[in-house]
C-alpha positions in Angstrom: 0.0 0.0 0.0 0.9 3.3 -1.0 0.5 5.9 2.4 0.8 9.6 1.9 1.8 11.2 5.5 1.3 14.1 6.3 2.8 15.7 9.1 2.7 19.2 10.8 6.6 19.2 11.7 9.6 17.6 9.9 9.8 14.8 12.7 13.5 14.9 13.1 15.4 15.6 15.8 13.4 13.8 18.1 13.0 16.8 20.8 9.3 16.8 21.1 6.7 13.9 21.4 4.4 14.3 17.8 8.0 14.2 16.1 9.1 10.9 18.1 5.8 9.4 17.2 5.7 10.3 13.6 9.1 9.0 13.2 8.5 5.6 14.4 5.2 5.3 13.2 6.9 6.1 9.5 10.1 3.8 10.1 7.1 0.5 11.4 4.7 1.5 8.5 7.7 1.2 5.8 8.4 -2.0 6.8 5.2 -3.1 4.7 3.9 0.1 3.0 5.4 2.5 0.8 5.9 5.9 2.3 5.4 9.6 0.4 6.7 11.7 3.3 5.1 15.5 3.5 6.1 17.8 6.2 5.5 21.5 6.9 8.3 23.4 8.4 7.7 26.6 9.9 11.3 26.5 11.7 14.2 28.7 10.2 17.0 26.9 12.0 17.0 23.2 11.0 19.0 21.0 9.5 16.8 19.5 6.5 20.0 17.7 5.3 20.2 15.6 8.5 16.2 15.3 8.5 16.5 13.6 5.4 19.4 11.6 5.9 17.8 10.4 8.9 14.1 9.8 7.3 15.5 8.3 3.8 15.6 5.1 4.4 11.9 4.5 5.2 10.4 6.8 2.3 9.9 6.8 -0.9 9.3 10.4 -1.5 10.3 13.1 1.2 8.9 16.6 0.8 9.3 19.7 3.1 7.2 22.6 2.4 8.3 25.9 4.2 5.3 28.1 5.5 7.2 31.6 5.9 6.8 33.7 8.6 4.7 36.5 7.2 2.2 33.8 6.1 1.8 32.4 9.5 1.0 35.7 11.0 -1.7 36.6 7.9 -2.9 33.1 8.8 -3.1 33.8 12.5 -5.1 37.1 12.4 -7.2 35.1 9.3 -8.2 32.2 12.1 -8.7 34.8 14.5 -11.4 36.6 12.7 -12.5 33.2 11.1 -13.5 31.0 13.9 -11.3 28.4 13.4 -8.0 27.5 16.0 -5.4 29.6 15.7 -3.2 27.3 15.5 -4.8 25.5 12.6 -4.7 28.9 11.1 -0.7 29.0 11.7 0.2 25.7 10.5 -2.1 26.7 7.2 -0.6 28.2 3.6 -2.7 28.3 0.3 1.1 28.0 -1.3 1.2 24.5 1.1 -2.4 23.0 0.0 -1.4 23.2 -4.0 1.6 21.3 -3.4 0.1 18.6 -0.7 -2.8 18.4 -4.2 -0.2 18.2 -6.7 2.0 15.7 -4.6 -1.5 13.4 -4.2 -2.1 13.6 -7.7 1.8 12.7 -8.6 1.9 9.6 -6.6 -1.7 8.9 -6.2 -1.4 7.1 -2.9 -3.9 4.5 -1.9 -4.4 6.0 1.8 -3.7 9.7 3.2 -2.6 9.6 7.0 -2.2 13.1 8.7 -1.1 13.8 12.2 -2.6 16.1 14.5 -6.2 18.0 13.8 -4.2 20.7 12.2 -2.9 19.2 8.8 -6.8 18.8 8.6 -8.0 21.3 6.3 -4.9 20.2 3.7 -6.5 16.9 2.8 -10.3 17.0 3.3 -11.4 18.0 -0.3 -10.3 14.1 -1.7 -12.1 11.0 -2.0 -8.9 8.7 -1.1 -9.3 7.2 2.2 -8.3 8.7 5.0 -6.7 8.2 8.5 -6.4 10.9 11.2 -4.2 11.0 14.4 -5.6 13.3 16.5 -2.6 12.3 19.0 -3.7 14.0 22.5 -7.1 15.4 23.1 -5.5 19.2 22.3 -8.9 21.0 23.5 -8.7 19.6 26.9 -5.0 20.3 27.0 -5.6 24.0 26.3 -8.5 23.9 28.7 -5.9 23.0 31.2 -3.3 25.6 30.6 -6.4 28.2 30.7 -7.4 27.0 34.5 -3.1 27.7 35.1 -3.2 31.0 33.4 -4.0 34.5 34.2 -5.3 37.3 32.4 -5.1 38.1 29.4 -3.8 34.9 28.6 -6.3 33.0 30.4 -9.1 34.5 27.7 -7.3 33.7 24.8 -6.7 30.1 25.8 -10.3 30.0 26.5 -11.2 31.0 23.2 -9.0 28.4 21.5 -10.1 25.4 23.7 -13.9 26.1 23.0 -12.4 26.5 19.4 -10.4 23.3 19.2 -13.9 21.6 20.9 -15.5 22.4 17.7 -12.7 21.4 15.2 -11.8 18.5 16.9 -15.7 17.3 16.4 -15.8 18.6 12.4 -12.8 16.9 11.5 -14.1 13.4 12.9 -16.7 13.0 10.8 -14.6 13.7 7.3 -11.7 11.1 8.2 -12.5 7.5 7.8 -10.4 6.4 10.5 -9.4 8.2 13.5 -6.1 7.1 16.1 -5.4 8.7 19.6 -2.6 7.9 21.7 -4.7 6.6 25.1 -8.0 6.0 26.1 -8.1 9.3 28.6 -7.7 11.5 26.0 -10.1 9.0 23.5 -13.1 10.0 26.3 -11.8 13.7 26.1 -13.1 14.2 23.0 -16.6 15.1 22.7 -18.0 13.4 19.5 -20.9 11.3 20.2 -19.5 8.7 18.6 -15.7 8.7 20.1 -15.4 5.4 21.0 -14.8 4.8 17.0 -11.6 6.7 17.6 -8.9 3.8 17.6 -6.2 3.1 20.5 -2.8 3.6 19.3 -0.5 3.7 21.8 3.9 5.3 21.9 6.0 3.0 22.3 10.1 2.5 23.4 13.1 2.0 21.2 14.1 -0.9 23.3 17.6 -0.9 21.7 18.1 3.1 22.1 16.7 3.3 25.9 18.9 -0.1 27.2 19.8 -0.1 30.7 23.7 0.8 31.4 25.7 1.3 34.8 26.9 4.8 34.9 27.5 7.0 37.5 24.4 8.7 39.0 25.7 12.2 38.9 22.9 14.0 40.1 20.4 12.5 42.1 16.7 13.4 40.3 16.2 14.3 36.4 13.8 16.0 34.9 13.6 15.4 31.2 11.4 17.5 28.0 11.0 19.9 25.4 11.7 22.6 28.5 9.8 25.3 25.8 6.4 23.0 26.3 3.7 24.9 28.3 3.2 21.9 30.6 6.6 20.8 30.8 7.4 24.6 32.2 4.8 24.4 34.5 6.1 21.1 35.7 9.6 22.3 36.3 8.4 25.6 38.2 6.2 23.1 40.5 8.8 21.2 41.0 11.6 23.6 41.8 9.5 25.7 43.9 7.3 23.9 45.9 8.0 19.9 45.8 12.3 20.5 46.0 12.1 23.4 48.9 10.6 20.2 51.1 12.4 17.8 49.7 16.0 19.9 50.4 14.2 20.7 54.2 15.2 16.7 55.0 18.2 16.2 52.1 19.6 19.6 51.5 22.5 18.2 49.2 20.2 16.9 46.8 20.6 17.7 43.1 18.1 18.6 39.8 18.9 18.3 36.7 16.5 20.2 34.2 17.4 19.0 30.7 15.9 19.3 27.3 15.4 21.2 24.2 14.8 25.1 24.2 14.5 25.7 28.0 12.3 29.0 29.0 13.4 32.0 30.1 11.3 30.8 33.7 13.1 27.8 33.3 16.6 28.7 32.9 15.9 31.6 36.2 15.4 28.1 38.1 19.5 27.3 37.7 21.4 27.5 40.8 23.6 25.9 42.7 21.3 23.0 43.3 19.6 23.3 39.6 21.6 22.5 36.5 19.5 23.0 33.7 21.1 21.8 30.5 19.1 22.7 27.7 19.4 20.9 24.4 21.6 17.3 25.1 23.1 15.5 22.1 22.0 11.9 23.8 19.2 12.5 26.4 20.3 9.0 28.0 23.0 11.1 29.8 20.6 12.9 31.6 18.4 9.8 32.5 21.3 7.4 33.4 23.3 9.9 35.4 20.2 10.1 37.9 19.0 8.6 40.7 15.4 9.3 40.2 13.4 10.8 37.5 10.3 13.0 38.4 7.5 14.1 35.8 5.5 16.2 38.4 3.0 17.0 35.3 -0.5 19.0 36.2 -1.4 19.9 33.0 -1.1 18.6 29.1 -3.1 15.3 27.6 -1.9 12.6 26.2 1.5 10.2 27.3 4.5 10.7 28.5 7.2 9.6 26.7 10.1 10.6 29.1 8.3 8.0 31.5 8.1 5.5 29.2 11.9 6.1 28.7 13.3 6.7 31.9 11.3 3.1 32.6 13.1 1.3 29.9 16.1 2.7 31.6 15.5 1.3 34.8 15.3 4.9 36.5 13.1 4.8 38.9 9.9 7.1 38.3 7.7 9.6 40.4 4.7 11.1 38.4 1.5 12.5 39.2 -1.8 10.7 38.6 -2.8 13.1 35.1 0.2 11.7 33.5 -0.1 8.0 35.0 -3.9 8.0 33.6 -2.6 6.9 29.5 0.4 5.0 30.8 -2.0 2.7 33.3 1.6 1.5 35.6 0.8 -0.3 39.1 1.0 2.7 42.0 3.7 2.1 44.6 5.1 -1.3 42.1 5.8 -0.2 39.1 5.6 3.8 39.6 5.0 6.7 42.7 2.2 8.6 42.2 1.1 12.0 43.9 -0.9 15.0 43.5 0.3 17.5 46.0 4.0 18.9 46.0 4.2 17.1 49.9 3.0 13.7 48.0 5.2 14.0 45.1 8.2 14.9 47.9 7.4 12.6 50.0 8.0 9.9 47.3 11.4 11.1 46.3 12.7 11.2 49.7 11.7 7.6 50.3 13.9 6.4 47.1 16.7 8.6 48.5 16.2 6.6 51.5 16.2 3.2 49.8 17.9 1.9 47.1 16.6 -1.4 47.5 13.0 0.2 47.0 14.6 2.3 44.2 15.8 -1.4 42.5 12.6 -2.8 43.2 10.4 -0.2 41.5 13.2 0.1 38.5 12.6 -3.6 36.8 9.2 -3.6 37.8 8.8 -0.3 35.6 11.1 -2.3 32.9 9.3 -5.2 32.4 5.8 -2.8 32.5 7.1 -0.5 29.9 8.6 -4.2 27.6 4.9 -5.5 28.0 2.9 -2.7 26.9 4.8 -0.1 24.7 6.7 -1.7 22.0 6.5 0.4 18.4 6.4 -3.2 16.5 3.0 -3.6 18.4 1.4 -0.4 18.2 2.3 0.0 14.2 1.1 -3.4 13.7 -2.0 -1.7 14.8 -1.8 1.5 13.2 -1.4 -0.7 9.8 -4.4 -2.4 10.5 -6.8 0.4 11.6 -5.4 2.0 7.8 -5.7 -1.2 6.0 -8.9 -1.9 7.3 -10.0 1.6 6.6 -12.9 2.5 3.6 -13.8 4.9 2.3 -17.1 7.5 3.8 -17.9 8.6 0.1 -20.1 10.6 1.0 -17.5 13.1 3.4 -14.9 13.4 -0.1 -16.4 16.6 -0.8 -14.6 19.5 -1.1 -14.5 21.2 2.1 -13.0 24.5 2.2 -11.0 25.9 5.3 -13.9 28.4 6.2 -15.9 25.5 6.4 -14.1 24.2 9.7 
């Protein structure tokens, strides 16, 4: 089968999760499928020449269409006045959806598979059957950084979730299939019929995330995209409320903050207890030079790949029970859960206490994370749900953006 994919972000590097899903879904779908890679790129400073290389051998066909500046803030102020999300309106380019048509009609693919509600409005106006990954349940996420915000923000994030309610229901009902990465955010979405939405879970590159011996440098990581709304908030809850109690009984215990494009607030956190790293060549470092990882996460939707990582690792996890919801690991076995910065502290300090208990918890994560979330698994699925897939005739219309 010939699968066109499109994809809001060249998915390489692998610094934030629709990238590292994208990517693995690709390199398991090539494995059967032939692959016409399209990817919008609205970031100046990338190397497309290692994107490529890296994304070569599992396409046929790799395409990256620029969307310039000046066209995402026309498109911006367009979706404002419009109705529809604003960032559907930023990710859209006239220039883009010729190309995407002409590209179709060059290889004439036997199944269109886009990523994310916004690459939506580039592929509804075709009768070739369709998949959609809606990923994470983005409305609910953006209700969640509204109820964290303050004003003005806090109306503007209101707008867009009530708007990405709306698109997230249109764009159901013109895809013939639809994938979401866990059942929480699956029952997030408000279509009547959302239990049609299929179950398509991350996985681990077993091989990449092995278990090594290194030394444990630092005693707790946290690991993300440190530019990522919830991954922000996560790292100011942590440093200011759950570390302050945890340093009160263990004041000679270390953070390290690493990942891609750490915020301003997020760099202000370094001291002399707080390294924060910013962009790592090989994230294992960070994982495998720590004693503990924490994902303290109280906002955001869908799962947590750093978990899923820092399990396969054998590093010892403490999360809260938002992000424990998709990944479904055994409280106080396979994971620590809390809610309050005195829960979540109170679990680190107890694996500072113990390294038996942090041993314990660490394969019982490993073999968790080895059961559930292999990528062979879930794109033996995601193959399936496509193949599987016909067409709803009656939804290849042409539908134009306003529409939405």
């Amino acid at each position: 089968m010939r699968i066109f994919v499109l994809l809001s972000r060249i998915p390489y590097p692998l610094e934030k999760g629709d990238k590292l899903r994208a990517f693995n879904q690709i390199k398991g779908l090539s494995k059967n499928n032939e692959i016409i890679l399209c990817a919008l790129n609205s970031i100046r400073k990338i190397d497309k020449q290692q994107a490529f290389a890296e994304l070569q051998p599992y396409c046929r066909s790799i395409n990256f269409i620029d969307i310039p500046l000046w066209v995402r803030i026309t498109n911006v102020i367009k979706a404002y006045f419009s109705g529809l999300p604003i960032q559907a309106g930023y990710f859209y380019s006239r220039k883009a959806k010729k190309k995407i048509k002409s590209l179709i009609q060059e290889y004439k693919p036997d199944h269109l598979f886009g990523q994310l509600v916004r690459v939506a409005p580039y592929l509804t106006d075709t009768g070739i059957p369709k998949t959609l990954d809606y990923q994470d349940a983005f409305s609910y996420g953006m209700k969640r950084r509204m109820e964290h915000a303050l004003f003005p923000a806090k109306a503007v994030l209101k707008m867009e979730y009530k708007r990405l309610a709306r698109f997230e229901n249109r764009v159901f009902d013109v895809f013939d299939n639809k994938t979401i990465i866990s059942e929480q955010d699956r029952n997030l979405i408000s279509h009547p019929k959302k239990q049609e939405i299929q179950i398509v879970r991350n996985g681990v590159d077993f091989d990449f995330f092995s278990p090594k011996s290194s030394e444990r440098k630092q005693d707790i990581v946290f690991c993300g995209n440190m530019n990522y709304p919830p991954n922000v908030d996560a790292a100011l809850f942590l440093v200011k409320e759950i570390m302050p109690l945890v340093w009160k009984q263990k004041p000679e215990t270390s953070l390290l903050l690493a990942g891609a494009n750490p915020n301003r607030k997020v760099k202000k956190l370094a001291d002399e207890k707080v390294r924060v790293s910013g962009w790592m060549e090989d994230i294992r470092e960070a994982y495998l030079t720590s004693k503990i990882f924490i994902a303290p996460m109280r906002i955001g939707t869908g799962l947590q790949n750093k978990l899923l990582e820092a399990m396969s690792l054998k590093i010892p996890s403490v999360t809260t029970p938002l992000a424990n919801a998709a990944l479904h690991a055994k409280p106080d076995n396979e994971i620590l859960i809390g809610e309050t910065a005195g829960q979540l502290a109170e679990n680190v300090i107890s694996l500072l206490e113990s390294e038996e208990k942090q041993n314990e918890i660490a394969e019982n994560a490993f073999q968790f994370v080895h059961e559930n979330f292999s990528w062979e698994d879930t794109t033996l699925l995601l193959e399936e749900v496509i193949k599987n897939g016909k067409s709803i005739g009656k939804y290849s219309k042409t539908l134009s953006v306003k529409e939405f």
